[in-house]
N, C-alpha and C positions, 0 to 999 in steps of 0.2 A: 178729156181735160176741160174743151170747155163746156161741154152742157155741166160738169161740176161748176162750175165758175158761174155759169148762168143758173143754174137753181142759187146757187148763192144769192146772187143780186139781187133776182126773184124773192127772195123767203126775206132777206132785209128790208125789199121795198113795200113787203107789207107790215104790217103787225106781228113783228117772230118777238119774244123775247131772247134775250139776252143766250139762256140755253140751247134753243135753238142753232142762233149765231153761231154760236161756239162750239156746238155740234156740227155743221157744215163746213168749217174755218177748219177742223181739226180733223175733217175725213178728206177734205180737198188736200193739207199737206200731207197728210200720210199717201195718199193717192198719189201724190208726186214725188217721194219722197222713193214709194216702191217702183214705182215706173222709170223714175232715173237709175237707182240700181240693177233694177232686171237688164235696162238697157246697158249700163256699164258691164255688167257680167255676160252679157250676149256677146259687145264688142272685145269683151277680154277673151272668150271660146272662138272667136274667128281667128285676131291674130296666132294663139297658139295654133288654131288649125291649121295657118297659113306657112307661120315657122314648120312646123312636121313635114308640111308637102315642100316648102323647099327643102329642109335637110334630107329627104328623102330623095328630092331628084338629085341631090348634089353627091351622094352616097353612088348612085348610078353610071 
């Protein structure tokens, strides 16, 4: 996340046109954009893992 952020700064503080920008600006949010949801869908597969192993020990 941030060497995205720093190529960004980078490619601004030269000479990028406009396309460039906006090509950097649009691959950094999608890049976070999938990186929060992978992480939300990770943290939503733990808690169900976690409900299973308790209704499982509470079954015993």
């Amino acid at each position: 996340m941030v060497v995205i952020i720093g190529v960004g700064v980078a490619i601004v503080g030269t000479d990028a046109s406009d396309a460039q920008i906006q090509a950097i600006g649009s691959f950094a949010f999608f890049s976070m954009l999938f990186t929060f949801l992978f992480s939300v869908r990770r943290l939503d597969l733990r808690r169900e893992r976690e409900r299973r192993e308790r209704d499982d020990a509470a079954r015993r």
